[in-house]
C-alpha positions in Angstrom: -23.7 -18.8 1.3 -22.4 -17.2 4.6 -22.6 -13.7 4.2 -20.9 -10.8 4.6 -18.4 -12.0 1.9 -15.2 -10.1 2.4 -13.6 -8.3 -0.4 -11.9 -5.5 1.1 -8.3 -6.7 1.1 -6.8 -3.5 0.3 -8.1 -1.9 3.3 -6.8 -5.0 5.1 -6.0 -8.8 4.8 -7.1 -11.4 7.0 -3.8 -12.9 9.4 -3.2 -16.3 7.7 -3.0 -19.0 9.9 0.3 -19.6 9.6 1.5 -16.4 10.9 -1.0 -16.4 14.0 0.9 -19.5 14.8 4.4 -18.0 14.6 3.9 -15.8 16.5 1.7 -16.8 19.3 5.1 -18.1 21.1 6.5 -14.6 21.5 3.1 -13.5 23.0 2.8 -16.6 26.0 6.9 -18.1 26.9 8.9 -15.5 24.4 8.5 -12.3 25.8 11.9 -10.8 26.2 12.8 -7.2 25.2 14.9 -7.8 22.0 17.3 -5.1 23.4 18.0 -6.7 26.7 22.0 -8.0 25.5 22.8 -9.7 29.0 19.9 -13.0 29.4 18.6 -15.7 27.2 15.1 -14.1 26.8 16.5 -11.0 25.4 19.0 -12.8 22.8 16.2 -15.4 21.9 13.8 -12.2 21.1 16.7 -10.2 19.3 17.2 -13.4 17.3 13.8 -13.7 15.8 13.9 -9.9 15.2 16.5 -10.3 12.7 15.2 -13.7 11.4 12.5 -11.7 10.7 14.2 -8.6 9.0 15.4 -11.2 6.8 12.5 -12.7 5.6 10.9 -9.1 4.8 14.4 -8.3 2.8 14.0 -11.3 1.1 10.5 -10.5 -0.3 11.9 -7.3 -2.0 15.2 -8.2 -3.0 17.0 -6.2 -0.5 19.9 -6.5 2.1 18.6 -7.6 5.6 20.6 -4.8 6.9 19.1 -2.2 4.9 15.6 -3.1 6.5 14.1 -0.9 10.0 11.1 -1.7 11.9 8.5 1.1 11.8 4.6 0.9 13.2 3.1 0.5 9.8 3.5 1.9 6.1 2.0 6.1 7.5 4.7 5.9 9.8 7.7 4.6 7.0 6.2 7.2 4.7 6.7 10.2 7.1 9.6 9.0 8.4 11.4 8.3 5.0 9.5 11.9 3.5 10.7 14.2 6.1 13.7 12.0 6.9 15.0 12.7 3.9 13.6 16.1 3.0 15.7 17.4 6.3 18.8 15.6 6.0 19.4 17.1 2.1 17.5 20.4 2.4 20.7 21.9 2.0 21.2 21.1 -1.6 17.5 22.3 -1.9 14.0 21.7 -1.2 12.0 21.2 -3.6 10.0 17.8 -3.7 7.6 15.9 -6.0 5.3 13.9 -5.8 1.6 12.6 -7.4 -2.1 13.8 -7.2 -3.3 10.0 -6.3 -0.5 9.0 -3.3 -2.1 8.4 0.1 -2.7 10.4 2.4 0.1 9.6 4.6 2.0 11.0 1.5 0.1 13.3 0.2 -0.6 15.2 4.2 3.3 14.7 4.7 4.0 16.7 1.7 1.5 19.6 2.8 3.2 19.8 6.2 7.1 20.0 4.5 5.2 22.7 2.5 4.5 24.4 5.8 8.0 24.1 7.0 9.3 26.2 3.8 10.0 23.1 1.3 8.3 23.6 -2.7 6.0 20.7 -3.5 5.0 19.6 -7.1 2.1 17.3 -6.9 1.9 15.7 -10.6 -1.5 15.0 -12.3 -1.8 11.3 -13.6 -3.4 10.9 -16.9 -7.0 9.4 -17.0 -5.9 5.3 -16.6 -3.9 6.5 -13.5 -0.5 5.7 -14.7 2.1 8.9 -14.4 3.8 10.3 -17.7 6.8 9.8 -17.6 8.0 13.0 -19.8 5.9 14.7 -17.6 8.0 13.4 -14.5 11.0 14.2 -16.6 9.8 18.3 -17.1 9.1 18.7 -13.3 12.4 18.3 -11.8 14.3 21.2 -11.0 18.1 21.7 -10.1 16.7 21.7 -6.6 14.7 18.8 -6.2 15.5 16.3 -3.8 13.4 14.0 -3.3 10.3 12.4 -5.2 7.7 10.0 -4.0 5.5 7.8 -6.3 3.7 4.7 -4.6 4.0 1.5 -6.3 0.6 0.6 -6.4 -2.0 2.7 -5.7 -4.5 1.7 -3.0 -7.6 2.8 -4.4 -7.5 1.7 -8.5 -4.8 -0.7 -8.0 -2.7 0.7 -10.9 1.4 0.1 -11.5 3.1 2.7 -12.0 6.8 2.4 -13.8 9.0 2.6 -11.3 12.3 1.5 -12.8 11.6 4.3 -15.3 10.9 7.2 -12.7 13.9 5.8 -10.4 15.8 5.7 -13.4 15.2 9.4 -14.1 16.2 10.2 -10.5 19.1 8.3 -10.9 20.2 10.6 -13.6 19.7 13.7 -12.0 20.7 13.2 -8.2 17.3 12.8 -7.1 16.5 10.9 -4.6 13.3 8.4 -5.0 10.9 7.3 -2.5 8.0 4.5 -3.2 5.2 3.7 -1.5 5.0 -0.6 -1.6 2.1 -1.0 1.1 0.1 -2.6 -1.4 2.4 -4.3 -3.8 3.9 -7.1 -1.3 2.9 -10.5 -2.1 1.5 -9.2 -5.8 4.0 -7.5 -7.5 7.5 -9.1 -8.3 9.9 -6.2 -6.2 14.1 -6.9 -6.7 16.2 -4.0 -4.9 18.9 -4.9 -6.2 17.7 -4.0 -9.7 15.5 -1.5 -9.1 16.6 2.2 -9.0 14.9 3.0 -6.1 16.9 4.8 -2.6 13.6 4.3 0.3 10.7 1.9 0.4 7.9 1.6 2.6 6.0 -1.9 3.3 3.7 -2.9 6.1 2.0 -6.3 7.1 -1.4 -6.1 7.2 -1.9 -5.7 3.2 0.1 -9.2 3.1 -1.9 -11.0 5.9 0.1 -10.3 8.7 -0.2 -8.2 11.7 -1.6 -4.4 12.3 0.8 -1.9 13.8 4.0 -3.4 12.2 5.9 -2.0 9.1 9.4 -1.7 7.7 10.9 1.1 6.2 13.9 0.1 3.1 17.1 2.9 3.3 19.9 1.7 0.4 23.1 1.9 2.4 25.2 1.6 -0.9 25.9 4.2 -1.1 24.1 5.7 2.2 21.1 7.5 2.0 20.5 10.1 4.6 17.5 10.1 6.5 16.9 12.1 9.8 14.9 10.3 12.5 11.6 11.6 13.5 11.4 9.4 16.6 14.2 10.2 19.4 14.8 7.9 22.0 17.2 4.8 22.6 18.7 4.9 19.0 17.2 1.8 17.7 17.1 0.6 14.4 20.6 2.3 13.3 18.9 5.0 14.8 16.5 5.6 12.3 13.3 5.0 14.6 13.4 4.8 18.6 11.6 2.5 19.9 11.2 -1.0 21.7 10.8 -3.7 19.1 7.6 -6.0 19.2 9.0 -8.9 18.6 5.5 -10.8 18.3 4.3 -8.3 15.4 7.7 -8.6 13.8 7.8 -12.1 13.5 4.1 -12.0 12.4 5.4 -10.1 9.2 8.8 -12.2 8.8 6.1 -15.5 8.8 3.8 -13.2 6.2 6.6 -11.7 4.0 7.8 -15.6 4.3 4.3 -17.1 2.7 3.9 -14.2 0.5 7.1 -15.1 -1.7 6.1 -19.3 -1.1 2.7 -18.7 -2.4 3.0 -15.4 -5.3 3.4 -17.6 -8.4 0.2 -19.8 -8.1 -1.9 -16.8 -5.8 -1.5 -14.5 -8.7 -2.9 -15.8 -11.4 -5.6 -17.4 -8.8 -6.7 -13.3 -7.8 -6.4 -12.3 -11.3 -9.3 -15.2 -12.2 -11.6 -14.0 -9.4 -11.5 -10.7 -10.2 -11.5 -11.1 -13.3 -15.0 -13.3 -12.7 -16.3 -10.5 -10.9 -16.1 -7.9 -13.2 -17.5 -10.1 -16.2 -20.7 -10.5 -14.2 -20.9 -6.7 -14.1 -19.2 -5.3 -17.0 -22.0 -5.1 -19.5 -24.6 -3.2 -17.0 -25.0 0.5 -18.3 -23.5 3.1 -16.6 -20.7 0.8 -14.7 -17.5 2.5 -15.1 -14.3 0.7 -14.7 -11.5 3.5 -13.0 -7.9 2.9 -14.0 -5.9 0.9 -16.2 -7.0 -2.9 -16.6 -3.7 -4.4 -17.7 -0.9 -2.3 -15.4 -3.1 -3.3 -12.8 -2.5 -5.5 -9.7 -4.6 -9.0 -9.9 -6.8 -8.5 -7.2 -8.1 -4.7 -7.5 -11.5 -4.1 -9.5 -12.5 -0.5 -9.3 -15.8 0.9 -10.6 -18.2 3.9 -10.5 -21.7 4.3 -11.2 -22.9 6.8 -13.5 -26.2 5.4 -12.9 -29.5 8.0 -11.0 -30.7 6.6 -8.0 -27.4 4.7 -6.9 -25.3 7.7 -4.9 -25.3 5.8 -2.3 -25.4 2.4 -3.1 -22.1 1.2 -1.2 -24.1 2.0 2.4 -26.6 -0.7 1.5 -24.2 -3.5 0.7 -24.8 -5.4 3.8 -23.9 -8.9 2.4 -20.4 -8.2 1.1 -17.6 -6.0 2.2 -16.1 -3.6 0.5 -15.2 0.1 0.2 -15.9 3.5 -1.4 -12.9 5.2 -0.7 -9.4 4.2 1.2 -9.5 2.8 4.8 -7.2 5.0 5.7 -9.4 7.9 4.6 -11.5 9.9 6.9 -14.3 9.9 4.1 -15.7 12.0 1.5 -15.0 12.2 -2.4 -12.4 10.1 -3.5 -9.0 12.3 -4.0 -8.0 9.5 -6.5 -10.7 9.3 -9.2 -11.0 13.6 -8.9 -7.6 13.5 -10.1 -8.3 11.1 -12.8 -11.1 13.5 -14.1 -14.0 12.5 -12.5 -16.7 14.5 -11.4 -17.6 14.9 -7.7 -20.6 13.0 -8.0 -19.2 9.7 -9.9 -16.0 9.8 -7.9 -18.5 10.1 -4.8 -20.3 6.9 -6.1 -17.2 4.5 -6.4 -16.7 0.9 -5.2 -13.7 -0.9 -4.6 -13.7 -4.4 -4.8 -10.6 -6.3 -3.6 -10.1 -10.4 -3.3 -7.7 -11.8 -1.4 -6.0 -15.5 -1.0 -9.2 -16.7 1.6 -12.0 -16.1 -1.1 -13.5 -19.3 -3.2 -14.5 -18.7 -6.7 -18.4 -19.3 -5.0 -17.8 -16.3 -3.1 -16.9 -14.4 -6.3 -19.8 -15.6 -7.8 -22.4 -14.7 -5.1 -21.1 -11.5 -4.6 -20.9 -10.1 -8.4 -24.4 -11.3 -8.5 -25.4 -9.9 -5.4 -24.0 -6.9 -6.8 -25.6 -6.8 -10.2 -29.2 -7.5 -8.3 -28.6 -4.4 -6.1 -27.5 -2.4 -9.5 -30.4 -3.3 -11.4 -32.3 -2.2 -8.6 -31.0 1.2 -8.1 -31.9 1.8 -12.5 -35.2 0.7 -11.8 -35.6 2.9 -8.5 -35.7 0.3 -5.9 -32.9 0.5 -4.0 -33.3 -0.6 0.0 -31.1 -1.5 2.6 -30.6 -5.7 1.8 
Protein backbone atom coordinates (compact mmCIF):
# COMPACT_ATOMS: atom_id res chain seq x y z
CA UNK A 1 0.00 0.00 0.00
CA UNK A 2 1.38 3.55 -0.94
CA UNK A 3 1.50 5.48 1.91
CA UNK A 4 0.69 8.55 3.17
CA UNK A 5 -3.05 7.69 2.56
CA UNK A 6 -4.88 11.03 2.32
CA UNK A 7 -7.84 11.63 4.41
CA UNK A 8 -7.96 15.20 5.04
CA UNK A 9 -10.55 16.38 2.54
CA UNK A 10 -12.00 18.89 4.69
CA UNK A 11 -8.90 20.82 5.03
CA UNK A 12 -8.75 20.40 1.21
CA UNK A 13 -9.65 18.24 -1.83
CA UNK A 14 -7.45 17.00 -4.38
CA UNK A 15 -8.31 19.07 -8.17
CA UNK A 16 -10.06 16.29 -10.12
CA UNK A 17 -8.74 15.84 -13.35
CA UNK A 18 -11.35 17.06 -15.08
CA UNK A 19 -11.14 20.46 -13.77
CA UNK A 20 -7.21 20.74 -14.23
CA UNK A 21 -8.11 20.13 -17.87
CA UNK A 22 -10.67 23.02 -18.10
CA UNK A 23 -8.88 25.10 -17.14
CA UNK A 24 -5.38 24.71 -18.33
CA UNK A 25 -6.64 26.67 -21.73
CA UNK A 26 -7.19 29.96 -19.84
CA UNK A 27 -3.69 29.55 -18.29
CA UNK A 28 -1.50 28.89 -22.02
CA UNK A 29 -3.82 30.62 -25.35
CA UNK A 30 -6.92 32.12 -23.06
CA UNK A 31 -5.47 34.72 -21.17
CA UNK A 32 -7.52 37.82 -21.60
CA UNK A 33 -8.75 40.14 -18.78
CA UNK A 34 -12.52 39.25 -18.61
CA UNK A 35 -13.04 43.08 -18.30
CA UNK A 36 -11.35 44.05 -21.45
CA UNK A 37 -15.15 44.84 -23.54
CA UNK A 38 -13.29 46.01 -26.94
CA UNK A 39 -11.13 42.42 -28.37
CA UNK A 40 -11.90 38.82 -28.72
CA UNK A 41 -9.59 37.71 -25.88
CA UNK A 42 -11.42 39.82 -23.44
CA UNK A 43 -15.10 38.67 -24.56
CA UNK A 44 -13.82 34.92 -24.87
CA UNK A 45 -12.50 35.27 -21.03
CA UNK A 46 -15.73 37.26 -19.88
CA UNK A 47 -17.69 34.45 -21.57
CA UNK A 48 -16.34 31.57 -19.46
CA UNK A 49 -16.65 33.79 -16.35
CA UNK A 50 -20.23 33.72 -16.58
CA UNK A 51 -20.45 30.08 -17.93
CA UNK A 52 -18.89 29.52 -14.90
CA UNK A 53 -21.13 31.68 -12.55
CA UNK A 54 -23.65 29.52 -13.89
CA UNK A 55 -22.54 26.25 -13.15
CA UNK A 56 -21.77 27.33 -9.32
CA UNK A 57 -25.54 28.77 -9.26
CA UNK A 58 -26.71 25.66 -10.55
CA UNK A 59 -25.10 23.62 -7.76
CA UNK A 60 -27.11 25.50 -5.07
CA UNK A 61 -30.18 26.24 -6.69
CA UNK A 62 -29.62 29.85 -7.17
CA UNK A 63 -29.94 32.59 -9.98
CA UNK A 64 -26.60 32.95 -11.92
CA UNK A 65 -26.97 36.59 -11.37
CA UNK A 66 -27.21 36.38 -7.77
CA UNK A 67 -23.65 34.77 -7.69
CA UNK A 68 -19.97 37.21 -7.15
CA UNK A 69 -16.57 35.92 -7.39
CA UNK A 70 -14.64 36.31 -4.13
CA UNK A 71 -10.90 34.72 -3.21
CA UNK A 72 -12.22 31.84 -1.25
CA UNK A 73 -14.96 31.11 1.50
CA UNK A 74 -12.76 33.73 4.64
CA UNK A 75 -13.06 36.27 2.13
CA UNK A 76 -17.24 35.66 1.22
CA UNK A 77 -17.62 35.38 5.03
CA UNK A 78 -16.16 38.77 5.85
CA UNK A 79 -17.43 40.32 3.07
CA UNK A 80 -21.07 39.08 3.48
CA UNK A 81 -20.58 39.64 7.71
CA UNK A 82 -19.53 43.12 7.68
CA UNK A 83 -21.26 43.74 4.31
CA UNK A 84 -24.20 43.36 5.72
CA UNK A 85 -23.68 44.30 9.36
CA UNK A 86 -22.85 48.06 7.78
CA UNK A 87 -25.31 48.52 5.26
CA UNK A 88 -28.37 47.71 8.05
CA UNK A 89 -26.64 49.08 11.21
CA UNK A 90 -29.11 51.58 11.15
CA UNK A 91 -32.02 49.50 12.15
CA UNK A 92 -29.64 48.05 14.75
CA UNK A 93 -26.67 46.11 15.51
CA UNK A 94 -26.86 43.44 17.17
CA UNK A 95 -25.73 40.05 15.48
CA UNK A 96 -25.72 36.25 16.27
CA UNK A 97 -23.99 33.79 15.62
CA UNK A 98 -22.61 30.06 17.08
CA UNK A 99 -19.76 28.89 19.47
CA UNK A 100 -18.40 26.23 16.64
CA UNK A 101 -18.40 28.64 13.25
CA UNK A 102 -14.90 29.10 11.77
CA UNK A 103 -12.75 31.29 12.38
CA UNK A 104 -13.28 33.44 9.53
CA UNK A 105 -16.71 33.82 11.23
CA UNK A 106 -16.15 33.64 14.49
CA UNK A 107 -12.71 36.54 14.22
CA UNK A 108 -15.19 38.67 11.91
CA UNK A 109 -17.75 38.80 14.56
CA UNK A 110 -15.01 39.86 17.39
CA UNK A 111 -13.88 42.66 15.09
CA UNK A 112 -17.80 44.12 14.35
CA UNK A 113 -17.71 43.78 18.17
CA UNK A 114 -14.84 46.27 18.17
CA UNK A 115 -16.50 48.58 15.90
CA UNK A 116 -19.59 49.06 18.45
CA UNK A 117 -21.98 46.08 17.07
CA UNK A 118 -23.47 43.40 20.10
CA UNK A 119 -22.58 39.79 19.33
CA UNK A 120 -24.46 36.67 20.73
CA UNK A 121 -22.39 33.67 20.10
CA UNK A 122 -24.84 30.67 20.85
CA UNK A 123 -23.72 27.40 22.59
CA UNK A 124 -24.54 24.14 20.62
CA UNK A 125 -25.79 21.33 22.60
CA UNK A 126 -23.34 18.34 23.09
CA UNK A 127 -24.03 16.44 19.33
CA UNK A 128 -23.23 19.92 17.88
CA UNK A 129 -26.58 20.64 16.30
CA UNK A 130 -28.05 24.29 17.48
CA UNK A 131 -31.44 24.45 19.45
CA UNK A 132 -33.60 25.87 17.66
CA UNK A 133 -35.87 27.48 20.68
CA UNK A 134 -32.69 28.64 21.79
CA UNK A 135 -32.07 30.44 18.39
CA UNK A 136 -35.66 31.62 18.74
CA UNK A 137 -34.94 33.31 22.57
CA UNK A 138 -31.73 35.18 21.28
CA UNK A 139 -33.06 37.50 18.90
CA UNK A 140 -33.73 40.85 19.80
CA UNK A 141 -35.74 43.75 18.11
CA UNK A 142 -32.30 44.83 16.98
CA UNK A 143 -30.75 42.04 15.45
CA UNK A 144 -29.80 42.03 12.06
CA UNK A 145 -28.05 39.57 10.98
CA UNK A 146 -27.24 35.88 12.09
CA UNK A 147 -24.70 33.46 10.74
CA UNK A 148 -24.90 29.64 11.16
CA UNK A 149 -22.54 27.51 8.82
CA UNK A 150 -24.12 24.71 7.06
CA UNK A 151 -21.78 22.23 7.91
CA UNK A 152 -19.36 22.49 10.33
CA UNK A 153 -15.69 21.83 9.31
CA UNK A 154 -14.41 20.12 12.12
CA UNK A 155 -17.44 17.37 13.30
CA UNK A 156 -19.13 17.54 10.10
CA UNK A 157 -22.55 18.15 11.69
CA UNK A 158 -25.91 19.66 9.71
CA UNK A 159 -27.34 22.08 11.20
CA UNK A 160 -31.24 23.02 10.27
CA UNK A 161 -31.05 25.65 8.23
CA UNK A 162 -34.51 25.94 6.69
CA UNK A 163 -35.61 26.09 10.38
CA UNK A 164 -33.21 28.94 11.60
CA UNK A 165 -33.79 30.89 8.06
CA UNK A 166 -37.22 30.30 8.64
CA UNK A 167 -37.12 32.01 12.08
CA UNK A 168 -35.27 34.94 10.42
CA UNK A 169 -37.67 35.15 7.97
CA UNK A 170 -40.23 35.91 10.56
CA UNK A 171 -38.64 38.41 12.34
CA UNK A 172 -36.69 40.61 9.64
CA UNK A 173 -33.57 39.05 10.21
CA UNK A 174 -31.28 38.62 7.92
CA UNK A 175 -29.42 35.05 7.62
CA UNK A 176 -26.08 34.29 6.59
CA UNK A 177 -24.66 30.48 6.08
CA UNK A 178 -21.46 29.29 5.89
CA UNK A 179 -21.65 26.33 2.78
CA UNK A 180 -17.66 25.88 2.40
CA UNK A 181 -18.04 22.41 3.27
CA UNK A 182 -21.46 21.34 2.17
CA UNK A 183 -20.87 21.58 -1.86
CA UNK A 184 -20.98 18.42 -3.60
CA UNK A 185 -22.43 16.59 -0.12
CA UNK A 186 -25.35 18.23 0.91
CA UNK A 187 -28.48 18.72 -1.45
CA UNK A 188 -28.56 22.99 -1.32
CA UNK A 189 -31.99 24.65 -3.40
CA UNK A 190 -32.06 28.63 -3.01
CA UNK A 191 -34.91 28.83 -4.22
CA UNK A 192 -36.46 26.96 -1.33
CA UNK A 193 -34.32 27.68 1.22
CA UNK A 194 -34.91 30.74 3.44
CA UNK A 195 -31.64 31.82 3.42
CA UNK A 196 -30.49 35.96 2.19
CA UNK A 197 -26.12 35.28 1.78
CA UNK A 198 -24.17 32.13 1.16
CA UNK A 199 -20.59 31.54 1.04
CA UNK A 200 -18.93 28.57 -1.11
CA UNK A 201 -15.39 28.04 -2.18
CA UNK A 202 -13.65 25.39 -4.54
CA UNK A 203 -11.16 23.75 -2.94
CA UNK A 204 -13.60 21.66 -0.50
CA UNK A 205 -15.25 20.34 -3.91
CA UNK A 206 -11.98 19.57 -5.86
CA UNK A 207 -11.32 22.57 -7.53
CA UNK A 208 -9.00 25.35 -7.25
CA UNK A 209 -7.37 27.33 -4.13
CA UNK A 210 -7.89 31.10 -4.06
CA UNK A 211 -11.38 31.04 -5.70
CA UNK A 212 -14.81 31.47 -3.99
CA UNK A 213 -18.28 32.83 -4.51
CA UNK A 214 -20.30 34.71 -2.34
CA UNK A 215 -24.63 34.17 -2.88
CA UNK A 216 -26.61 37.84 -2.22
CA UNK A 217 -30.67 37.11 -2.98
CA UNK A 218 -31.56 39.98 -5.15
CA UNK A 219 -35.39 39.25 -4.64
CA UNK A 220 -35.93 41.27 -2.90
CA UNK A 221 -32.17 42.94 -2.66
CA UNK A 222 -30.12 42.35 0.13
CA UNK A 223 -27.78 45.07 1.05
CA UNK A 224 -24.27 44.42 1.40
CA UNK A 225 -21.48 47.14 1.56
CA UNK A 226 -18.22 46.27 -0.27
CA UNK A 227 -15.11 45.71 1.67
CA UNK A 228 -12.91 45.74 -1.48
CA UNK A 229 -12.94 49.31 -3.50
CA UNK A 230 -11.61 49.51 -6.74
CA UNK A 231 -13.10 49.04 -10.42
CA UNK A 232 -16.61 48.13 -9.21
CA UNK A 233 -16.68 44.55 -10.23
CA UNK A 234 -18.91 42.01 -9.50
CA UNK A 235 -22.13 44.52 -9.20
CA UNK A 236 -19.76 46.18 -7.14
CA UNK A 237 -19.69 43.93 -4.38
CA UNK A 238 -15.88 42.87 -4.62
CA UNK A 239 -13.20 44.94 -6.81
CA UNK A 240 -11.04 43.11 -8.38
CA UNK A 241 -9.77 41.53 -11.74
CA UNK A 242 -11.39 38.13 -12.28
CA UNK A 243 -9.16 34.96 -12.67
CA UNK A 244 -10.71 33.57 -15.22
CA UNK A 245 -8.53 30.21 -15.03
CA UNK A 246 -9.63 29.70 -11.12
CA UNK A 247 -13.12 30.52 -12.12
CA UNK A 248 -13.58 28.18 -14.60
CA UNK A 249 -11.75 25.57 -12.42
CA UNK A 250 -14.79 25.85 -9.91
CA UNK A 251 -17.56 26.20 -12.77
CA UNK A 252 -15.86 22.52 -14.10
CA UNK A 253 -15.94 21.40 -10.08
CA UNK A 254 -19.39 22.83 -9.07
CA UNK A 255 -20.21 21.14 -12.68
CA UNK A 256 -18.94 17.35 -11.53
CA UNK A 257 -19.99 17.91 -8.04
CA UNK A 258 -23.89 17.92 -8.98
CA UNK A 259 -22.96 15.01 -12.08
CA UNK A 260 -21.41 12.80 -9.53
CA UNK A 261 -23.48 13.62 -5.75
CA UNK A 262 -26.07 10.79 -6.08
CA UNK A 263 -23.67 7.77 -6.43
CA UNK A 264 -20.42 9.80 -4.43
CA UNK A 265 -22.62 9.98 -1.39
CA UNK A 266 -23.58 6.97 -0.47
CA UNK A 267 -19.94 5.76 -1.73
CA UNK A 268 -18.19 8.33 1.24
CA UNK A 269 -20.84 7.30 3.67
CA UNK A 270 -19.58 3.40 3.15
CA UNK A 271 -15.95 4.36 3.67
CA UNK A 272 -16.42 6.14 6.49
CA UNK A 273 -18.55 4.28 7.81
CA UNK A 274 -15.79 1.23 7.30
CA UNK A 275 -13.46 3.31 9.10
CA UNK A 276 -15.09 3.95 12.11
CA UNK A 277 -16.28 0.11 12.49
CA UNK A 278 -12.63 -0.82 12.62
CA UNK A 279 -12.19 1.58 15.53
CA UNK A 280 -15.39 1.99 17.29
CA UNK A 281 -15.13 -0.85 19.88
CA UNK A 282 -11.43 0.26 21.23
CA UNK A 283 -11.87 1.80 24.82
CA UNK A 284 -11.64 5.24 25.33
CA UNK A 285 -12.37 6.29 21.35
CA UNK A 286 -14.92 8.98 21.52
CA UNK A 287 -17.00 9.74 18.57
CA UNK A 288 -17.58 14.00 18.62
CA UNK A 289 -20.90 15.12 17.13
CA UNK A 290 -23.96 13.76 15.80
CA UNK A 291 -23.66 10.40 13.61
CA UNK A 292 -26.89 10.72 11.60
CA UNK A 293 -27.15 14.78 10.81
CA UNK A 294 -23.79 14.29 9.75
CA UNK A 295 -22.12 14.80 6.34
CA UNK A 296 -21.00 11.20 4.71
CA UNK A 297 -17.51 11.68 4.68
CA UNK A 298 -16.60 13.29 8.23
CA UNK A 299 -15.55 10.81 11.16
CA UNK A 300 -14.48 12.73 14.16
CA UNK A 301 -13.00 11.21 17.34
CA UNK A 302 -11.13 11.87 20.63
CA UNK A 303 -9.05 9.83 22.67
CA UNK A 304 -9.68 9.56 26.28
CA UNK A 305 -7.00 7.19 26.28
CA UNK A 306 -3.18 8.01 28.79
CA UNK A 307 -0.33 7.97 26.77
CA UNK A 308 -2.00 9.13 23.39
CA UNK A 309 -1.90 13.31 23.79
CA UNK A 310 -0.18 13.39 20.99
CA UNK A 311 -0.87 10.70 18.96
CA UNK A 312 -1.87 12.71 15.63
CA UNK A 313 2.04 14.03 15.32
CA UNK A 314 3.04 10.38 14.77
CA UNK A 315 0.64 9.50 12.03
CA UNK A 316 3.14 9.49 9.32
CA UNK A 317 1.36 6.92 7.01
CA UNK A 318 -1.99 8.69 6.68
CA UNK A 319 -3.04 12.23 6.54
CA UNK A 320 -5.27 13.73 8.61
CA UNK A 321 -5.86 16.55 11.16
CA UNK A 322 -6.39 17.51 14.80
CA UNK A 323 -7.99 20.70 14.45
CA UNK A 324 -9.15 22.98 11.25
CA UNK A 325 -6.61 23.81 8.46
CA UNK A 326 -7.48 26.97 8.64
CA UNK A 327 -6.60 27.13 12.35
CA UNK A 328 -3.39 28.50 13.64
CA UNK A 329 -3.40 25.46 16.19
CA UNK A 330 -4.04 24.75 19.69
CA UNK A 331 -7.31 23.25 21.44
CA UNK A 332 -10.04 22.69 19.29
CA UNK A 333 -12.65 25.75 19.74
CA UNK A 334 -15.30 23.24 18.45
CA UNK A 335 -15.25 20.25 20.76
CA UNK A 336 -14.61 22.96 24.00
CA UNK A 337 -17.90 24.23 23.06
CA UNK A 338 -19.38 20.81 22.87
CA UNK A 339 -18.19 20.21 26.50
CA UNK A 340 -15.03 18.75 26.21
CA UNK A 341 -12.28 19.12 28.39
CA UNK A 342 -9.04 20.84 27.28
CA UNK A 343 -7.17 17.79 27.28
CA UNK A 344 -9.66 15.46 25.10
CA UNK A 345 -10.58 18.25 22.79
CA UNK A 346 -6.60 18.68 22.56
CA UNK A 347 -6.36 14.88 21.57
CA UNK A 348 -8.90 14.89 18.63
CA UNK A 349 -8.61 13.39 15.04
CA UNK A 350 -10.39 14.26 12.12
CA UNK A 351 -10.73 11.88 9.51
CA UNK A 352 -12.21 12.92 6.20
CA UNK A 353 -12.47 10.69 2.75
CA UNK A 354 -12.96 12.14 -0.31
CA UNK A 355 -14.09 10.82 -4.10
CA UNK A 356 -10.07 9.61 -4.80
CA UNK A 357 -9.96 7.07 -1.82
CA UNK A 358 -10.51 3.03 -2.56
CA UNK A 359 -12.19 1.03 0.03
CA UNK A 360 -8.28 -0.61 0.43
CA UNK A 361 -7.21 2.66 1.54
CA UNK A 362 -10.01 2.75 4.10
CA UNK A 363 -9.05 -0.40 5.23
CA UNK A 364 -5.24 0.17 5.71
CA UNK A 365 -5.62 3.17 7.28
CA UNK A 366 -8.36 2.34 10.15
CA UNK A 367 -5.99 -0.53 10.77
CA UNK A 368 -3.07 1.48 10.76
CA UNK A 369 -4.85 3.48 13.07
CA UNK A 370 -6.17 0.94 15.58
CA UNK A 371 -2.28 -0.55 15.61
CA UNK A 372 -1.03 2.98 16.62
CA UNK A 373 -4.05 3.09 19.33
CA UNK A 374 -3.38 -0.04 20.81
CA UNK A 375 -0.01 1.03 21.13
CA UNK A 376 -0.46 4.28 22.89
CA UNK A 377 -2.78 1.90 25.92
CA UNK A 378 -0.04 -0.35 26.19
CA UNK A 379 2.66 2.56 26.40
CA UNK A 380 4.45 2.17 23.19
CA UNK A 381 3.77 4.86 21.14
CA UNK A 382 6.81 6.03 18.51
CA UNK A 383 7.07 7.93 15.60
CA UNK A 384 5.93 5.03 12.59
Amino acid sequence: MQTPIYLDNSATTPLDPAVVDAMLPWLREQFGNPASSTHAFGHAASKAVEAARIEVARLVGAEARDIAWTSGATESNNLAIKGAAMAAQARGKHLITVQTEHKAVLDTMKWLEKQGFSVTFLAPQKNGLLDIETFRAALRPDTVLASVMLVNNEIGVIQDIAAIGAICRERGVLFHVDAAQATGKVAIDLSKLPVDIMSLTAHKTYGPKGIGALYVRRAPQVRIESQMHGGGHERGLRSGTLATHQIVGMGAAFRIAGELMATEVPQMRMMRDRFWNRIKDLPGVLLNGDMEQRIANNLNISLDILNCDSLVTTLSEIAVSSTSACSTGGVSHVLQALGSDDGIAGNSIRITVGRFNTVEQIDWAADYLRKKIEDCRAGRQQAA
